[in-house]
C-alpha positions as CSV (number, residue, x, y, z in Angstrom):
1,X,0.0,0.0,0.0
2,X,2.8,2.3,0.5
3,X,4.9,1.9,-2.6
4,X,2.1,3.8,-4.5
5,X,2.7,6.8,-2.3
6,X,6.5,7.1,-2.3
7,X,6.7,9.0,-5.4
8,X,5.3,12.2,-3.8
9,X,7.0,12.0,-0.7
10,X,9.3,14.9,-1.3
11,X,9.5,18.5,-0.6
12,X,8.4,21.2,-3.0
13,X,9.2,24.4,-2.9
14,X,7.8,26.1,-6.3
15,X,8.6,30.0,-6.8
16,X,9.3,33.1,-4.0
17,X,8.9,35.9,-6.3
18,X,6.1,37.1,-5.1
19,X,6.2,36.2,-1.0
20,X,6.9,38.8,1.0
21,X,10.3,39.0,3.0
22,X,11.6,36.3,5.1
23,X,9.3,33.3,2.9
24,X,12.1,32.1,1.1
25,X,14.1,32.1,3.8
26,X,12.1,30.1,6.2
27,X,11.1,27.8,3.6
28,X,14.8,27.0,2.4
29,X,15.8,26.5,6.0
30,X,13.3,24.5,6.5
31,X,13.7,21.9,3.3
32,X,17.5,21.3,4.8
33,X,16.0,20.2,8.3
34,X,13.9,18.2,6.3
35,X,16.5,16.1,4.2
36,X,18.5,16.5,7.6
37,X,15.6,14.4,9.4
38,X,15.4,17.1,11.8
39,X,11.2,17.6,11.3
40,X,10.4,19.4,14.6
41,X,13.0,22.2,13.0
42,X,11.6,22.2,9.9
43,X,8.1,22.2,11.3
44,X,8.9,25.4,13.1
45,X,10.1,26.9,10.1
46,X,7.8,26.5,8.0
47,X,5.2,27.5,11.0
48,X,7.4,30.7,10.8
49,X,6.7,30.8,6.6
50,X,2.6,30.7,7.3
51,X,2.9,33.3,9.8
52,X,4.5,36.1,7.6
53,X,2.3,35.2,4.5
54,X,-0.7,32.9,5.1
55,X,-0.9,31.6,2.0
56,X,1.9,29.9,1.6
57,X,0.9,26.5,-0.3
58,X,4.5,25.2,-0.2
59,X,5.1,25.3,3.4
60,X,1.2,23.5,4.4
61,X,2.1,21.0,1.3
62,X,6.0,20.2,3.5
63,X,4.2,20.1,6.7
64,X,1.5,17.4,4.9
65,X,4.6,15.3,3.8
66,X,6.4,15.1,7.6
67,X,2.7,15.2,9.2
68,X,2.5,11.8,7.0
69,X,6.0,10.5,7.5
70,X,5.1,10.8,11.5
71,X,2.2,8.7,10.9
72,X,-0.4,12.1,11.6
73,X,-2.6,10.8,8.5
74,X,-5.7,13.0,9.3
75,X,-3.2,15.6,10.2
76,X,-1.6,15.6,6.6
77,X,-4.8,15.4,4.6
78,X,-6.3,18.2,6.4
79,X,-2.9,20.1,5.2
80,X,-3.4,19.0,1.8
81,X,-6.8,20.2,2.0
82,X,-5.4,23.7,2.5
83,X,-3.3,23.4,-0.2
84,X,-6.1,23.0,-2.1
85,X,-7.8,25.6,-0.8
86,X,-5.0,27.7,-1.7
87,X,-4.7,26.4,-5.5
88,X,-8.2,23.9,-6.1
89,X,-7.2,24.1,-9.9
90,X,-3.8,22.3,-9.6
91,X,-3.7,18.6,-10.2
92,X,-0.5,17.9,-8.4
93,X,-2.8,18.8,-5.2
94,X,-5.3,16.4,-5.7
95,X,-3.0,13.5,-6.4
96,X,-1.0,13.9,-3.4
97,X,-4.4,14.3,-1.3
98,X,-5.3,11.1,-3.0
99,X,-2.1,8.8,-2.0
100,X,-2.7,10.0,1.5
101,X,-6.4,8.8,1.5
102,X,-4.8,5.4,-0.6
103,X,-2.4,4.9,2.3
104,X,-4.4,5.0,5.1
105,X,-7.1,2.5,3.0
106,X,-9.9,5.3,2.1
107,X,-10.0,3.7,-1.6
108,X,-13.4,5.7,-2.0
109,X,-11.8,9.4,-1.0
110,X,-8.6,8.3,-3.0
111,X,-10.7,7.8,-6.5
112,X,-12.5,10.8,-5.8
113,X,-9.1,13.1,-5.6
114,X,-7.7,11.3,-8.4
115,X,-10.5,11.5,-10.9
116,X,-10.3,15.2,-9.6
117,X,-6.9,15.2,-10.6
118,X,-7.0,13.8,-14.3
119,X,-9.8,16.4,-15.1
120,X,-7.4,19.1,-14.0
121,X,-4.8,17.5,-16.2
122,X,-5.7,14.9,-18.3
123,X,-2.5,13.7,-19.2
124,X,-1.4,12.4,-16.0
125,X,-0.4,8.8,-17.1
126,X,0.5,8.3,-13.3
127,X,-2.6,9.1,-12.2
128,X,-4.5,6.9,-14.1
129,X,-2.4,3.9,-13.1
130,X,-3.3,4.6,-9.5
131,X,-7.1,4.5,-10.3
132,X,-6.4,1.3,-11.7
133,X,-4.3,0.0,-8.8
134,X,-7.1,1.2,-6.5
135,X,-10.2,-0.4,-8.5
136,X,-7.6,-3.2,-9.1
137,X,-7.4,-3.8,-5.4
138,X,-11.0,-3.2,-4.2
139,X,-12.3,-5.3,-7.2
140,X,-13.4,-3.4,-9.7
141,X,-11.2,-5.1,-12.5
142,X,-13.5,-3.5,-15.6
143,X,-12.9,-0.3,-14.1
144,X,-9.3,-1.1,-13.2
145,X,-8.8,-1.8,-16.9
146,X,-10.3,0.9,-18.1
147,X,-7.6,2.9,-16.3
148,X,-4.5,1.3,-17.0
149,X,-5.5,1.6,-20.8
150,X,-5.5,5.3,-20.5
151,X,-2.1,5.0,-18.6
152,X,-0.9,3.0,-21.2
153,X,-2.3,5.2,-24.4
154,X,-0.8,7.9,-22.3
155,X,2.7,6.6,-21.5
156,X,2.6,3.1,-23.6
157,X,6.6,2.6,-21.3
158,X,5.1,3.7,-18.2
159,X,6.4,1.2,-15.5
160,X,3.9,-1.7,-14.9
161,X,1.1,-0.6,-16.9
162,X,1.3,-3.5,-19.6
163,X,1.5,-6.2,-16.7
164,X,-1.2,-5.0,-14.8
165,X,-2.9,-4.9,-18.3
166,X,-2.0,-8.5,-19.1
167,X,-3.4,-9.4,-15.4
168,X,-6.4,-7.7,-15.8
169,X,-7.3,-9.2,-18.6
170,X,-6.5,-12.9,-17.8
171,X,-8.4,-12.4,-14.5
172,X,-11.2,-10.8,-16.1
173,X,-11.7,-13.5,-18.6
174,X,-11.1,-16.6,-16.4
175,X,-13.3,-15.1,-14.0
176,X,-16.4,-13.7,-16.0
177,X,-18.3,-16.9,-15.8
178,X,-17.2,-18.6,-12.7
179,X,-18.6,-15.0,-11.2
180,X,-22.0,-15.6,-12.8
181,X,-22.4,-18.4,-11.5
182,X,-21.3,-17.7,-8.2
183,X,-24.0,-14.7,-7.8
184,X,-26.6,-17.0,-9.2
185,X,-26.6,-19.6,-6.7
186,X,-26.1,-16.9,-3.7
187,X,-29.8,-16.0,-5.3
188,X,-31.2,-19.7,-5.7
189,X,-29.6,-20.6,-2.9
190,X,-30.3,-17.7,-0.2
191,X,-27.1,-17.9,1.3
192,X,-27.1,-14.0,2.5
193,X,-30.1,-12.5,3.9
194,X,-28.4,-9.4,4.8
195,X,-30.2,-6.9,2.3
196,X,-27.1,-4.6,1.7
197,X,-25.3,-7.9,0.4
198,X,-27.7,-8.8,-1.9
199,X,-28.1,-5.2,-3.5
200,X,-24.1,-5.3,-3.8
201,X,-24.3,-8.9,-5.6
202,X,-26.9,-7.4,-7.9
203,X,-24.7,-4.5,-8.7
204,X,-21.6,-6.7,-9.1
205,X,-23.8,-8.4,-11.6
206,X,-25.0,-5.6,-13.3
207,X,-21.6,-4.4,-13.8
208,X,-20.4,-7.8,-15.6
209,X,-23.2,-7.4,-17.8
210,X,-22.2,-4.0,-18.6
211,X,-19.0,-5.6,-19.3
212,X,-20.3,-7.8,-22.1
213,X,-22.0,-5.2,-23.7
214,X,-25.5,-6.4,-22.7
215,X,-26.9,-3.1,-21.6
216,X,-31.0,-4.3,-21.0
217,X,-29.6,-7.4,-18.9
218,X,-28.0,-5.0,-17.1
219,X,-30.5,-2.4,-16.5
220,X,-32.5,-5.2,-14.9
221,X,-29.5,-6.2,-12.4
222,X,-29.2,-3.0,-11.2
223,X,-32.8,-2.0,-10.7
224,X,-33.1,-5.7,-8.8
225,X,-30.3,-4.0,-6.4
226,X,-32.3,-0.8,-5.9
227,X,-35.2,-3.1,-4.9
228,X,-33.2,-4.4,-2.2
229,X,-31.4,-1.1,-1.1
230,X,-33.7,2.0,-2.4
231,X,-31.1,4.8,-1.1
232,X,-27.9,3.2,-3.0
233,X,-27.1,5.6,-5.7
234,X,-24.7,3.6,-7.5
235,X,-26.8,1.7,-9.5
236,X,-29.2,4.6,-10.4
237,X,-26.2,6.0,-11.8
238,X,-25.6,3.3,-13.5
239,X,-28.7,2.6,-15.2
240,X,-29.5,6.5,-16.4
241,X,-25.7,5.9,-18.0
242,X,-27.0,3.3,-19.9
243,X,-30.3,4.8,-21.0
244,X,-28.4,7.5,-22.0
245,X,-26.4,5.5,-24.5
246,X,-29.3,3.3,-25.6
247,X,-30.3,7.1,-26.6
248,X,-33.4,6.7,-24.1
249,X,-32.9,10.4,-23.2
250,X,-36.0,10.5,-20.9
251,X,-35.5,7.8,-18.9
252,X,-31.6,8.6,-18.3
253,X,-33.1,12.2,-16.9
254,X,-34.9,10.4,-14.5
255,X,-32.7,7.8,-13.3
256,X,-30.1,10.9,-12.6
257,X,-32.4,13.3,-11.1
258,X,-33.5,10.3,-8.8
259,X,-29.5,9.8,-8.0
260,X,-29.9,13.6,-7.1
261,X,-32.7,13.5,-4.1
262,X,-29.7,11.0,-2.9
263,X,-27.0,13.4,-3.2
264,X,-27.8,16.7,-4.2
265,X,-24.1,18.3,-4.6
266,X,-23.3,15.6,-7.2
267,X,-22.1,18.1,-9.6
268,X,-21.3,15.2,-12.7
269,X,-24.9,14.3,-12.9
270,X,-25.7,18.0,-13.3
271,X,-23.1,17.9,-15.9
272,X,-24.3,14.6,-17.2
273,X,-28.3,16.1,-17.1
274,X,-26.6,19.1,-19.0
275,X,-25.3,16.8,-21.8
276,X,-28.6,15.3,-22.1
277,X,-30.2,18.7,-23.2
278,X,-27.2,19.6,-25.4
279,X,-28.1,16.0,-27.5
280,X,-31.6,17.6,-27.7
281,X,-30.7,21.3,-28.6
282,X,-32.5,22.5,-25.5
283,X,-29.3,24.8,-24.8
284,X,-31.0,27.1,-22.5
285,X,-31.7,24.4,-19.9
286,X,-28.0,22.6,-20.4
287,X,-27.2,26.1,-19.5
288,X,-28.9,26.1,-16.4
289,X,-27.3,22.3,-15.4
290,X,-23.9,23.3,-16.4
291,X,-24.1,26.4,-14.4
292,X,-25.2,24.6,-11.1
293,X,-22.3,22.1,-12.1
294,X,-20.0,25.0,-12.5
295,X,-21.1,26.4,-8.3
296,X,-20.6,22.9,-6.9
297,X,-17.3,22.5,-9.0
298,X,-16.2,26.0,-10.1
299,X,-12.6,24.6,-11.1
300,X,-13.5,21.6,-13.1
301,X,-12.2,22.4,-16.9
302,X,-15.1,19.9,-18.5
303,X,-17.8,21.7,-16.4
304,X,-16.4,25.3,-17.4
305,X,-15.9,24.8,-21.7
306,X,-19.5,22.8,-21.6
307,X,-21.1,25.6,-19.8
308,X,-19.2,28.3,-22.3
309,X,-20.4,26.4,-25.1
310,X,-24.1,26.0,-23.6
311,X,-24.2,29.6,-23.2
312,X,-22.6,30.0,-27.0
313,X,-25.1,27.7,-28.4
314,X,-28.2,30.0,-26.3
315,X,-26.7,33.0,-28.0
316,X,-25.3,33.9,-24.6
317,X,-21.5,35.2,-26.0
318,X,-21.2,37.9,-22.7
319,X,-21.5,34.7,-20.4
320,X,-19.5,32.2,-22.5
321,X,-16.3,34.8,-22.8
322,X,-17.0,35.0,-18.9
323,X,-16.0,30.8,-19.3
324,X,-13.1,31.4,-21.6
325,X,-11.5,33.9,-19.5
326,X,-11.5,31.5,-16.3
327,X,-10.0,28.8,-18.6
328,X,-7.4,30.8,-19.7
329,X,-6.5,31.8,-16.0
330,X,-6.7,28.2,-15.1
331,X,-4.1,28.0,-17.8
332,X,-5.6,25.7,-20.2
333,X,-5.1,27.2,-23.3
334,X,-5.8,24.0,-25.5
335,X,-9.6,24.0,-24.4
336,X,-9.5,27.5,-24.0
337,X,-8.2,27.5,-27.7
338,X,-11.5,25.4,-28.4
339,X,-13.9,27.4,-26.9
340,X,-12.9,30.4,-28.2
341,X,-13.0,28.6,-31.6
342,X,-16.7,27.9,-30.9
343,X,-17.8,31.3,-30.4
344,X,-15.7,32.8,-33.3
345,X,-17.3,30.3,-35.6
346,X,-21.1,31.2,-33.8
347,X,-20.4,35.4,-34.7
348,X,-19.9,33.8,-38.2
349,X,-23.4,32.1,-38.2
């Protein structure tokens, strides 16, 4: 569990131009006690770099790192979380966040950083392979896959990634039917009572179904699991996912807006209810999804170009230059570029 981490154990201190006096100073101090092994030191010193200029994201990011290397796990993600605070746009942030929560065994809160991190930066080839280690080990191996080919389309030399593929596959095939027939006879046979088990097994079987590519075999999985556990919004994502692709627009809306009364400040299935609409033309109301995307996740590039282009496609240009501008701040100049194609091309129109 550790070796996944031990890349981003190290101490970064990124640029002092603009810190006030005595920053630099207390932060370069305080990165020789650290290779030193003298920590208490180079905690105080870089206590002593917050206090002359509070937003110093290096020196919370060096105290995450010893808080971690002096087993303070809770410690060092709430650190990371100020980093974040400090720069939410920066995948580097997320990633490290996430091999703390991979550490400590929070696979959940470890997906969710690193997903955060490849939409920040989609290229992160590392990042991928740690979604697949972590679906790998909790047993997702379709998802696991899935992420180890974008490691490998990414970085085809990237260390590992074409064993773990080889793995995955062997497992997944060797393992597809003997799985079927596992869940099956846990349903003839009644082995687990336990309701939460039996949604999970109908999920697990949904999910090999999805696999396969049958889609209404699927569906029917996953609803069985909702009618053993009504509030587990997994599988109702799951299902309006599918609908969407079977083009069944309608139900898809209200498979995700029931995912919603579950948990309202799911910003992707506002984004995914916004996509919906734009398949439909109704670019007023993608609009309005995208936008309430955009206030629970105001950083997230995907959220921010789909919105600009929502608003282009309304005939909203004031708002969708509003979305180009942030993009360009965030510094991603390759969607921005995109965008700003979009609404040159819709003055044209």
């Amino acid at each position: 569990m550790r070796k996944i981490l031990a890349v981003f154990l190290f101490i970064s201190t990124l640029s002092f131009l603009s810190y006030p006096n005595g920053i630099k100073e207390h932060l370069t101090q305080g990165d020789k006690y650290f290779l030193q092994g003298s920590f208490e030191e180079a905690i105080t010193s870089y206590n002593q770099a917050i206090q002359i200029g509070r937003k110093s994201a290096e020196a919370y990011n060096n105290l995450a790192v010893i808080s971690l290397k002096k087993n303070k796990s809770k410690e060092s993600i709430q650190l990371y979380k100020k980093v974040l605070q400090l720069h939410p746009g920066i995948a580097e942030n997320y990633t490290k966040l996430g091999d703390v929560y991979y550490y400590i065994g929070k696979y959940e809160n470890a997906i969710e950083s690193y997903q955060k991190a490849v939409r920040f930066d989609t290229g992160r080839d590392d990042v991928y392979y740690k979604l697949g280690v972590v679906y790998e080990r909790i047993g997702y191996e379709g998802r696991a896959m899935k992420y180890y080919k974008e490691a490998a389309k990414q970085n085809f030399a990237y260390a590992g990634v074409n064993n773990k593929l080889n793995n995955v596959k062997d497992k997944l095939s060797s393992d597809y039917n003997e799985a079927v027939g596992h869940y099956q006879q846990l349903y003839k046979d009644g082995i687990q009572s336990d309701p939460a088990y039996q949604a999970r097994a109908y999920y697990d079987m949904g999910n090999l179904h999805m696999m396969e590519g049958d889609y209404n075999k699927a569906i029917r999985h996953f609803k069985r699991a909702l009618h053993f556990k009504p509030n587990y919004i997994q599988p109702y994502l799951s299902i309006a996912n599918l609908y969407a692709k079977k083009g069944d627009y309608d139900k898809a809306r209200e498979y995700f807006r029931k995912s919603l009364e579950l948990d309202p400040e799911n910003f992707d299935v506002y984004s995914n209810l916004g996509n919906l609409c734009n398949k439909e033309r109704d670019y007023e109301k993608a609009a309005d999804y995208f936008k309430k995307a955009a206030e629970l996740s105001p950083y997230d590039i995907d959220i921010c170009f789909n919105l600009g282009e929502a608003y282009t496609n309304n005939g909203d240009k004031k708002n969708a230059l509003k979305e180009l501008i942030k993009l360009r701040k965030l510094k991603k100049n390759d969607i921005a570029d995109d965008l700003e194609e979009i609404i040159r091309r819709s003055r044209l129109d």
